[in-house]
N, C-alpha and C positions, 0 to 999 in steps of 0.2 A: 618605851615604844609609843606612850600617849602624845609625846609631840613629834614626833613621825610622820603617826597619821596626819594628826592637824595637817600637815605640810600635805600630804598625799591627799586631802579632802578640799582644800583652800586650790589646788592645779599650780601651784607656786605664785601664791600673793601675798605669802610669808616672807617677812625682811629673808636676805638673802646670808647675814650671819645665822640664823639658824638651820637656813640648807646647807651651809658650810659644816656647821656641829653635826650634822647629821653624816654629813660623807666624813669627817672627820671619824665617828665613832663606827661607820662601817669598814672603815680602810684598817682601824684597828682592831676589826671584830673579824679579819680574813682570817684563817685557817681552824675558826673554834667551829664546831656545827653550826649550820645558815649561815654562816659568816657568809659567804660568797653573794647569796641574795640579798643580805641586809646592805651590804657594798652596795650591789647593781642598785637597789632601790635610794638608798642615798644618794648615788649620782646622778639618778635620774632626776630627782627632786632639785637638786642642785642646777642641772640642765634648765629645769622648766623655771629656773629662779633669775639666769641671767639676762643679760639686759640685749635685744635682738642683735645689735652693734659688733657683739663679740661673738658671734659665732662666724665659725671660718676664719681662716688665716688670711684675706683678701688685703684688710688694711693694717694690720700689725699698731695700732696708734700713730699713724703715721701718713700724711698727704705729701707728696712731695710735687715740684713743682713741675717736673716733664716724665712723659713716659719711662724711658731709660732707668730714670732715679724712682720713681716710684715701684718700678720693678723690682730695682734693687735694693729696697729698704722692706721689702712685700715681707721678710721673712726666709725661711727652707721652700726652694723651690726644687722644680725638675733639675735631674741630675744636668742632664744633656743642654738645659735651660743655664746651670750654674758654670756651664765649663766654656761655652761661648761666650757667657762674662768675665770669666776670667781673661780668656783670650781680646778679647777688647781691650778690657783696662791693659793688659800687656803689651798694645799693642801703642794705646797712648804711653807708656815708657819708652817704649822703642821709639817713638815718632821723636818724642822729648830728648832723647838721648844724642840722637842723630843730627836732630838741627841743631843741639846745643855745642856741639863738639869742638867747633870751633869760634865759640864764643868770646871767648879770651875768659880772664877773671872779670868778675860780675859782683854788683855792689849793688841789691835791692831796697829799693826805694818804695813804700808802704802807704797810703793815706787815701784820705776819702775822693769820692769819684763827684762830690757834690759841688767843692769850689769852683769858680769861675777866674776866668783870669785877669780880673782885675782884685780879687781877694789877696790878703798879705800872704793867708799858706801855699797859696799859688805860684806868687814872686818867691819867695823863700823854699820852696820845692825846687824851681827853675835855677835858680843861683845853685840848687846841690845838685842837682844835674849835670849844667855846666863844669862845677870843681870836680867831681867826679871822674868827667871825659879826659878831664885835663891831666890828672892824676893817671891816666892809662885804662883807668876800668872802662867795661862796657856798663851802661846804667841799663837794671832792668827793672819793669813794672809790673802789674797787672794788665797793662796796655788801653785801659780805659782813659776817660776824661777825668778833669779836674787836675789833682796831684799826680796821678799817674801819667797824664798829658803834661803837664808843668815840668817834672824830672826826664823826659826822652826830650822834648824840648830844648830842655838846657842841654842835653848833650848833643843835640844836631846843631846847637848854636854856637859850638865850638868844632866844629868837624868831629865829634865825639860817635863812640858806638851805642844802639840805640834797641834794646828788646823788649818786646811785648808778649807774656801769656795771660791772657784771656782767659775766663772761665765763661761758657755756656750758662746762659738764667734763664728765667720765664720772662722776665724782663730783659729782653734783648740790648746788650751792654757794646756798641758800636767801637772798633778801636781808634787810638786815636793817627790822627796824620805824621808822626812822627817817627817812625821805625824802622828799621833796618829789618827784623828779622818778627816775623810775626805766629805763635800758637795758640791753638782753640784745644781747651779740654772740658770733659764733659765732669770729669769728678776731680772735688777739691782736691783729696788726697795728692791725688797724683801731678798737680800740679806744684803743690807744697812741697813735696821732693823736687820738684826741676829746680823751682827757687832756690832752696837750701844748700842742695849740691853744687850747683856752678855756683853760690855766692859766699864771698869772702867775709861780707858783712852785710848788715840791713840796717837801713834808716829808716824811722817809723816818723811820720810827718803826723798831724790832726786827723784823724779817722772814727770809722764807728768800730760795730761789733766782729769784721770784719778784721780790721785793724788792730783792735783787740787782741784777739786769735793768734793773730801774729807775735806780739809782744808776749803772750804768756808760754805760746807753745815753744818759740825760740829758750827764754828764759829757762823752762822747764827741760829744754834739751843740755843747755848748759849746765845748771844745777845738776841736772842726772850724769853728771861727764861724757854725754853721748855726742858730743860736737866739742871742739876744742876753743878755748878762751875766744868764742867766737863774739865780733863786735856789736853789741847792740844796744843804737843811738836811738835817744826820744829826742826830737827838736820840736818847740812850739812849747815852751818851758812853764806859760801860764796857763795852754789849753790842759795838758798834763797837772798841771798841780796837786787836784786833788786826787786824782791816782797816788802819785808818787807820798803825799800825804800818809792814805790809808797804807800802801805797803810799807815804807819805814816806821808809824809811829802806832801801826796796827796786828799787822802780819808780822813785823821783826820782834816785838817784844809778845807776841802771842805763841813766838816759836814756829809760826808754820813754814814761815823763811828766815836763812839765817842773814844777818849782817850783812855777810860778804857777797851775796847772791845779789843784793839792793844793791851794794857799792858798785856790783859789773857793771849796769846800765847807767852809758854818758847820758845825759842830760843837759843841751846847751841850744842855744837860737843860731850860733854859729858858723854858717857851713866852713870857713875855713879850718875851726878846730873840728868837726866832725872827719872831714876827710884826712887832717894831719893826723887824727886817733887812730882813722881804720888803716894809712899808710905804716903809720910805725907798727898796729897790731902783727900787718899781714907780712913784714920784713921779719920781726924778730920772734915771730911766733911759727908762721910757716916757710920763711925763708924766700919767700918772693921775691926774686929781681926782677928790673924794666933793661928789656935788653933791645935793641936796633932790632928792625924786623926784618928773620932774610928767609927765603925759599923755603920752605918744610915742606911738610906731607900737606896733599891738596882735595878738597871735602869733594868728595864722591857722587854723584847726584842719582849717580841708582840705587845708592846707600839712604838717601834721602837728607844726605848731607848737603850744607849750603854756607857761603860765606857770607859773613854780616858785611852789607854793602854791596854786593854782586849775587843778587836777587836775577 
């Protein structure tokens, strides 16, 4: 009990591992005699030990960059508070769902918002663009500039189809002049599902961390068999290098990936072989044919449904 007091006489100016031993030894002293006070007074100790920051659930370690998302990363909030977010984000699937519907097949095209378009990953995003259109898919983006601008690009320079979703920043991310069908969403997540779902394949151009993200969480849907022998191309073969480096001659013989998980991912500079891989992928894995386009069922717009092209 003689370092107890100390703590109870110091007002907590005692390191704060010894106000922890102390709640520790009264949490295990509940049920003997005093137990119950030796508790409350250990915790108090322990209160008076923490650093002002952490009192209160306000910020969870965590600043986010707009109202909305900083709410939602706040921690357990109001019940009535939790179910009107639910309802929002459900509401961005439904919006996603409905404009995408008649998209046709979709081949997402990944990379940094930072080239200009006189950059090579710029030209070479543009040329996978176009092959892409040409191929039947509709190309879709993040709908920003650079790479994202370079691949809808190349698809309107073919009469190609042309999507852009956008995600909301604090850094206001403008889209770009090229698109047919254009969404804004507030949370990654649920924008990562639009992508995934309407797409056959992705092509990951030069990018950051961002791009990143992309590449590991596809991979790790694969690996985990939770998407089917789904296509995923890295092009820009020396900006990747030493990526592809550490995973084969680090991660493979370390066990944490196997072999065959490295071998899924094409790696090549050329858009003709990328689109010839995701063609034969998406024929003889999901049975896809290219058929003449006639009369079907026609997008609703009270449903919030829309044709790519007749905006």
């Amino acid at each position: 009990m003689h370092e107890k007091s100390e703590i109870d006489a110091k007002g907590g100016e005692s390191h704060g591992s010894e106000a922890e031993d102390a709640a520790a030894r009264g949490v295990g002293e509940r049920g003997s005699a005093g137990g119950e006070g030796e508790a409350e007074r250990a915790e108090a100790a322990l209160e008076r030990c923490e650093p002002p920051e952490w009192h209160g659930r306000e910020k969870w370690g965590k600043v986010a960059g707009s109202f909305r998302e900083e709410q939602f990363l706040q921690g357990p909030r109001a019940r009535l508070e939790e179910l009107k977010r639910i309802g929002h984000i459900a509401w961005e699937f439904l919006q996603g769902f409905r404009h995408l519907h008649f998209a046709g097949p979709c081949v997402t095209v990944f990379g940094s918002a930072r080239f200009q378009e006189d950059h090579r990953w710029y030209k070479l995003a543009r040329e996978v663009g176009a092959g892409l259109a040409r191929a039947g898919f509709t190309v879709c983006t993040g709908g920003g500039p650079g790479i994202m601008e370079a691949a809808n690009r190349g698809a309107k320079d073919v009469d190609g189809r042309s999507v852009g979703m956008n995600i909301l920043l604090p850094h206001e991310q403008s889209h770009n002049a090229y698109l047919d069908e254009f969404l804004e969403f507030d949370y990654f997540f649920v924008r990562k599902v639009m992508l995934l779902k309407y797409s056959y394949a992705f092509i990951t151009m030069p990018g950051g961390f961002g791009t990143l993200d992309e590449i590991y969480e596809t991979a790790t849907l694969i690996q985990t068999g939770k998407i089917k022998q789904f296509p995923l191309v890295l092009m820009g073969r020396d900006y990747w290098a030493d990526l592809l480096d550490f995973m084969e001659h680090t991660m493979v013989p370390e066990g944490t990936i196997a072999a065959e998980d490295f071998a899924r991912i094409l790696v090549t500079d050329d858009p003709e072989e990328a689109v010839g891989c995701i063609l034969t992928t998406v024929r003889e894995e999901f049975g896809l044919e290219w058929k003449r386009r006639v009369e079907g069922p026609r997008a609703k717009t009270v449903l919030g449904e829309g044709e790519l092209g007749h905006r």
